[in-house]
N, C-alpha and C positions, 0 to 999 in steps of 0.2 A: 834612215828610218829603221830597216831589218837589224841595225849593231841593236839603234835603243831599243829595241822589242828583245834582244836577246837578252842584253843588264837586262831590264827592268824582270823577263823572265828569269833568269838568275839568282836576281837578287827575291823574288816569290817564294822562289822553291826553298831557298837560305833562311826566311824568315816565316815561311806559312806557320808551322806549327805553333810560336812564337805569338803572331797577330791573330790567329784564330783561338785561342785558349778558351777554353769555358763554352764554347761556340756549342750551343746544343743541338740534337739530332731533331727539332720540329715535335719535341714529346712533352714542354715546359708548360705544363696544365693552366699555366694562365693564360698561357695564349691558344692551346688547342688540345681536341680531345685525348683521352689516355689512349694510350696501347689497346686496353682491354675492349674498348669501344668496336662495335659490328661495323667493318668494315665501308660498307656501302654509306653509314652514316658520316664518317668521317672523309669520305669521299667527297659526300656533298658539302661537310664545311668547308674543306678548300674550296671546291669547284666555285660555291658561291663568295666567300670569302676573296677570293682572290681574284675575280671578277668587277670588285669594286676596291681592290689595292690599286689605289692610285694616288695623286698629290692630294694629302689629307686638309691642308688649308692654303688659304689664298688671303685674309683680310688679316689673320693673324695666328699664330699657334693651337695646333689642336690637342691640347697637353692636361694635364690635374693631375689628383692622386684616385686611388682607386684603393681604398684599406689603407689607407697609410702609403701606399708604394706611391712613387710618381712616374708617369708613361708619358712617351712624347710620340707625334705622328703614327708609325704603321705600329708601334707598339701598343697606343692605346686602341688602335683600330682592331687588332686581333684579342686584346683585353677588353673590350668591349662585345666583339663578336663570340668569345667565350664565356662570357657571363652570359650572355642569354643561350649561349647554347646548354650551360649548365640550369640555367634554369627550362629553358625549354627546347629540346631537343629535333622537334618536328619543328620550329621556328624556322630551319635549309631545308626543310621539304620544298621539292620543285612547285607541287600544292600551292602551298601558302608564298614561294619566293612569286609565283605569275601573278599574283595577289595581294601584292605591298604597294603599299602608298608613298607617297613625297613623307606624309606627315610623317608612317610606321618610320622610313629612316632617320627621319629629324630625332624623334622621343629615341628609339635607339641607340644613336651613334651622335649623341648626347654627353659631352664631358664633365665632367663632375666642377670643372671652374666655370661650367656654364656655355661655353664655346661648343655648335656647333656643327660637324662636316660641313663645309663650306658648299655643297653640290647636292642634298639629298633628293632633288625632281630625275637628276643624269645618272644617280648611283639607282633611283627605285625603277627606271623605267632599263636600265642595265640588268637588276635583279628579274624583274618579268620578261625581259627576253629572253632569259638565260634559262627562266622556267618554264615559258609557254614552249619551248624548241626542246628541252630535256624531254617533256612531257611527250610531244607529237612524233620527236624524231627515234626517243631512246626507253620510248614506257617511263619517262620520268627515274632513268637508271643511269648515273655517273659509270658504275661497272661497265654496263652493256656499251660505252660508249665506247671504254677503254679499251674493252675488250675485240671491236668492231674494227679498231685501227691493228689489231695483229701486236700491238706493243710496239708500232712502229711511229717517228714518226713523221717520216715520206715514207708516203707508198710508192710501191712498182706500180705495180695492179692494178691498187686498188687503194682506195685512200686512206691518208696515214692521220695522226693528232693531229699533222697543221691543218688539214682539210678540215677536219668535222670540227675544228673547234671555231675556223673562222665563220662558221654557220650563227654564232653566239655577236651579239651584237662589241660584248666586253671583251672577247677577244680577237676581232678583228683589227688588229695594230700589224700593219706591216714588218715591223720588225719581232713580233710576238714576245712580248717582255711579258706579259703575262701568260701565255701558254707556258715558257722556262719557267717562271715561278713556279708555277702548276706540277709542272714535270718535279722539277726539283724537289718539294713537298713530297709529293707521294711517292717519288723512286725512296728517298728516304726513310718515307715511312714504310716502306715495302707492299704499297700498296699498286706498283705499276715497275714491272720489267719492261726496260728498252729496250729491243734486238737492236737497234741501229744507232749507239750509243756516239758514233762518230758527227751525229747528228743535232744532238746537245747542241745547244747555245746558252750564252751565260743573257740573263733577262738584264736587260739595259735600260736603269731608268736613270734618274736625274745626277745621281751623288755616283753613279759610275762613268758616264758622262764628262763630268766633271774632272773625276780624277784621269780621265783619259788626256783630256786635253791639258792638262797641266804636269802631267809625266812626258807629254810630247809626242805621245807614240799616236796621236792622230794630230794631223795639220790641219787647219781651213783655210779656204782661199782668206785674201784680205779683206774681202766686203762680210764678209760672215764674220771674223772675227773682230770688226767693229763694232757688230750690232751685240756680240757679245758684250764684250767690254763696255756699250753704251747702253745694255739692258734694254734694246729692240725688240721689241717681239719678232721671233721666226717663223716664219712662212711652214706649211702642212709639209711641202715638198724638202724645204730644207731640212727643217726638224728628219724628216726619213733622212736625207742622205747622212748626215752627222751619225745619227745613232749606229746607221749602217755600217759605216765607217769603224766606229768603235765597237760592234761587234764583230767584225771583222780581226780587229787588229787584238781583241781578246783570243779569237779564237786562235790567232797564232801565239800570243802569249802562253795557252792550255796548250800548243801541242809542242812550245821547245822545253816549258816549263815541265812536263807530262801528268799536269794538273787538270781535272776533268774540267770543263767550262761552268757543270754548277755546284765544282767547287770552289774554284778560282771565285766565285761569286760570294764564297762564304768570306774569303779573305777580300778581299773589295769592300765589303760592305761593313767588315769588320775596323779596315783600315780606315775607310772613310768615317768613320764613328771616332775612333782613337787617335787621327795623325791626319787627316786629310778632310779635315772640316771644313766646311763652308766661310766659318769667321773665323780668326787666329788660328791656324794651323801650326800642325806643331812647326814646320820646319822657321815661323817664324814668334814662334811662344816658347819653344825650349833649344830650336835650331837644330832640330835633328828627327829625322823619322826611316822606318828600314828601307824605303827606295831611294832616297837621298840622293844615292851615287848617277843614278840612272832618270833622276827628274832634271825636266827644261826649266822650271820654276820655282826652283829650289830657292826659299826665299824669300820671294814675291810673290808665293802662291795664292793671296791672298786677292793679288788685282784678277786674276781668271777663275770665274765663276761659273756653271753651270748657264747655258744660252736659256733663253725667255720663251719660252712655250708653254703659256697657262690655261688656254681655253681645250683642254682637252683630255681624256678620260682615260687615255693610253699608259700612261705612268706620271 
């Protein structure tokens, strides 16, 4: 296991710059506010924005054009959450998020081929928890919240981001795939200093997952990778350990690679877009992708998919 975690780190750091190309800093106005935007305001489109980043459909694709462009999944999710931020900016006030309806998500997060969010009763009542607890715990202030944790986030002391955020109904995922996202967004934007940077974790949702198990660098016992391969639904408990596991086996990828964990996230998620797709992947559409050397499933990647875990609002 530790040789393949080495290749596969290896071969990351040999190809990062390569598979992340074009890879923007979170500043790409379709999807989110400019630079110029007061801070606090942009605080709250992530906070709430990414509070309801999670599996965009379940009966069929959440996709269309939007001006001529065409957006798929979490792209048309943050193309849509920034249209109405451009149109209405108090739209992520804590205010108005305690105060959203099933409908308000439905008409919102509305795709233009007609489709859509497959969830808006679990994403509106995620939106009002996330506001009524801003509101009582933090004066309705993302800052104050950031700033409460010291920029940490374990605390010694005194409690760090994983504490106050699992207070939030949306971010309570034992493995905090969304707190990382979180982090990630706004260390970037330069909206949040981490003292304890060692502390990172890369956010784990479906399509890294995936490419975990099919580079090899997590195993599952054999009853678990049946119910893969036979598209079982996985148990609350399972689903935790798996993810665990591949946050795990990331975080040692980040540290022989010495790629931060949310960056290594950028290439992940990049790879999994360009070489490590769900249907025809490249290693079996052109027979070649940059981990090649250091994948179990080079090949055949196509029979090991992503485990079955739909009813749930974590990722």
């Amino acid at each position: 296991m530790l040789s393949g975690l080495v290749k596969v780190a290896r071969l990351v750091k040999e190809s990062y710059s390569e598979v992340v190309k074009g890879l923007d800093e979170f500043v790409d106005t379709r999807f989110y506010p400019p630079r110029s935007e007061e801070p606090e305001m942009v605080l709250r489109y992530f906070f709430f924005m990414v509070a309801i980043d999670h599996r965009t459909s379940k009966l069929g694709p959440f996709e269309g054009y939007v001006n001529g462009e065409f957006f798929h999944g979490a792209d048309m999710l943050y193309r849509l959450g920034k249209l109405r931020y451009d149109l209405d900016p108090d739209f992520f006030s804590p205010e108005r998020m305690s105060r959203i309806t099933p409908k308000d998500v439905e008409e919102w997060l509305a795709a233009p081929s007609g489709m859509t969010i497959w969830d808006p009763s679990v994403r509106a009542e995620l939106l009002q928890d996330a506001g009524r607890k801003l509101l009582r715990l933090f004066g309705g202030s993302v800052s104050k919240l950031l700033n409460a944790s010291g920029g940490r986030i374990r605390g010694f002391t005194s409690a760090g981001l994983s504490n106050f955020f699992k207070v939030f109904k949306a971010y309570s995922d034992p493995v905090e795939k969304k707190l990382f996202l979180f982090v990630k967004f706004t260390t970037r934007r330069g909206l949040l200093e981490v003292v304890d940077e060692h502390n990172i974790e890369t956010p784990v949702d479906n399509h890294l997952t995936r490419i975990a198990l099919r580079l090899g660098i997590v195993r599952t016992k054999k009853e678990l990778l049946h119910k893969i391969l036979s598209k079982v639904e996985f148990t609350e408990q399972e689903d935790i350990e798996i993810r665990m596991a591949v946050r795990r086996a990331y975080k040692l990828v980040s540290h022989i690679s010495g790629i931060r964990p949310d960056y290594l996230d950028d290439y992940l998620w990049s790879f999994g877009r360009k070489y490590c797709t769900r249907e025809k992947p490249a290693c079996e559409s052109i027979g070649r992708c940059p981990l090649s050397e250091a994948c179990t499933s080079f090949g055949r990647a196509s029979s090991l998919t992503e485990h079955s875990f739909t009813n749930t609002f974590y990722y």
